[in-house]
C-alpha positions in Angstrom: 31.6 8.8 94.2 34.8 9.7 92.4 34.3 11.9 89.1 36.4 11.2 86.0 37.7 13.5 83.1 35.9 13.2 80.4 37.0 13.5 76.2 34.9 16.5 76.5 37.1 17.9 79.2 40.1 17.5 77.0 39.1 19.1 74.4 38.0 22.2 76.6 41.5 22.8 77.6 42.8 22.2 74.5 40.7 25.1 73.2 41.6 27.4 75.6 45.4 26.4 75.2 44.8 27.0 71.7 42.7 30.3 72.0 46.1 31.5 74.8 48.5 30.8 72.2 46.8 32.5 69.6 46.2 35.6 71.9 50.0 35.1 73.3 50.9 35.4 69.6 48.6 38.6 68.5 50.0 40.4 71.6 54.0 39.2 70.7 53.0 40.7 67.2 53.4 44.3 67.9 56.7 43.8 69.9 55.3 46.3 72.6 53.2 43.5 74.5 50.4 46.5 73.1 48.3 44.5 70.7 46.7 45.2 67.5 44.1 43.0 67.1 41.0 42.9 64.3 37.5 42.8 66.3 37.2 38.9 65.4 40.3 38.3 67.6 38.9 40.5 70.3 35.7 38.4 70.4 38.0 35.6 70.5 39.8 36.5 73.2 37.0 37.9 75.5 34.9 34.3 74.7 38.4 32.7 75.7 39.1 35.2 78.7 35.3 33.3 79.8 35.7 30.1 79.7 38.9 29.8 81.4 36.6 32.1 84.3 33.8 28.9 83.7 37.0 26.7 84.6 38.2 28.6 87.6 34.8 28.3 88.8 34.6 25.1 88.6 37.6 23.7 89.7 36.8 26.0 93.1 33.0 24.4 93.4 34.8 21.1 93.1 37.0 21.8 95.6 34.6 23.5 98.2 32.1 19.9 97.3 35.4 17.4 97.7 36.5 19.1 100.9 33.1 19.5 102.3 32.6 16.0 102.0 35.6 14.9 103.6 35.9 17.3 106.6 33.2 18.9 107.3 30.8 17.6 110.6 27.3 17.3 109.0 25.7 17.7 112.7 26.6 21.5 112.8 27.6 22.0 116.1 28.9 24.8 116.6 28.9 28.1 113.9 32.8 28.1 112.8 34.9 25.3 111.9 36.5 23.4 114.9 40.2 22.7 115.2 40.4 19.8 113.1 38.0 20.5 110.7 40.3 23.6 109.7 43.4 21.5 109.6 41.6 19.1 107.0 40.0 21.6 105.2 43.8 23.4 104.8 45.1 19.7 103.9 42.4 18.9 101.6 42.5 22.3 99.6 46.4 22.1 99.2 46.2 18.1 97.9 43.1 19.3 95.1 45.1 22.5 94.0 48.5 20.1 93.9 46.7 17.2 92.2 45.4 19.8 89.5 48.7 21.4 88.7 49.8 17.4 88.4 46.9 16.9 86.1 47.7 20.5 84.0 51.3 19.5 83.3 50.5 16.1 82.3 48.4 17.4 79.6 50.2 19.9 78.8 53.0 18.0 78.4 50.9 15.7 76.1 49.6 18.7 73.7 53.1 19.4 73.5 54.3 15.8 72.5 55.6 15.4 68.4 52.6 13.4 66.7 
């Protein structure tokens, strides 16, 4: 079964967009990329600097899932991955990773957009 993004997904990344800017911003404060920032913008960036780790994790157990699925023989035969089971695997991992960068400039392009 195919899995959809939900609102709920959105709004995520539009949280951590937001939290990045606001990080990029304290950092492009000082003008020495050294930043000066008040404990409540530490916090910030350290809850930020964990979600986006969350994310990363789950994009890569979504991938590992989707291209198990697909190319993986469920019979076990043999203890590494045959021939074309690497190939798909390979295939499969460069599609999801593409797909996602698709996805992550489409809404970025969106949260860019004049309302």
């Amino acid at each position: 079964p195919r899995r959809t993004t939900d609102d709920a997904g959105s709004s995520d990344r539009r949280e951590r967009r937001d939290a990045r800017a606001a990080r990029e911003t304290a950092m492009s404060q000082t003008g020495q990329g050294a930043p000066t920032m008040t404990p409540e913008q530490r916090d910030a960036a350290f809850a930020m600097a964990g979600q986006e780790m969350e994310y990363r994790v789950e994009l890569f157990n979504k991938l590992v899932g989707a291209c198990y699925e697909k190319c993986i023989d469920k019979k076990f035969k043999d203890g590494e991955l045959n021939v074309g089971e690497n190939s798909c695997v390979d295939r499969c991992a460069a599609k999801y990773w593409e797909s996602v960068a698709i996805v992550g400039q489409m809404l970025g392009a969106q949260g860019n957009a004049p309302s």
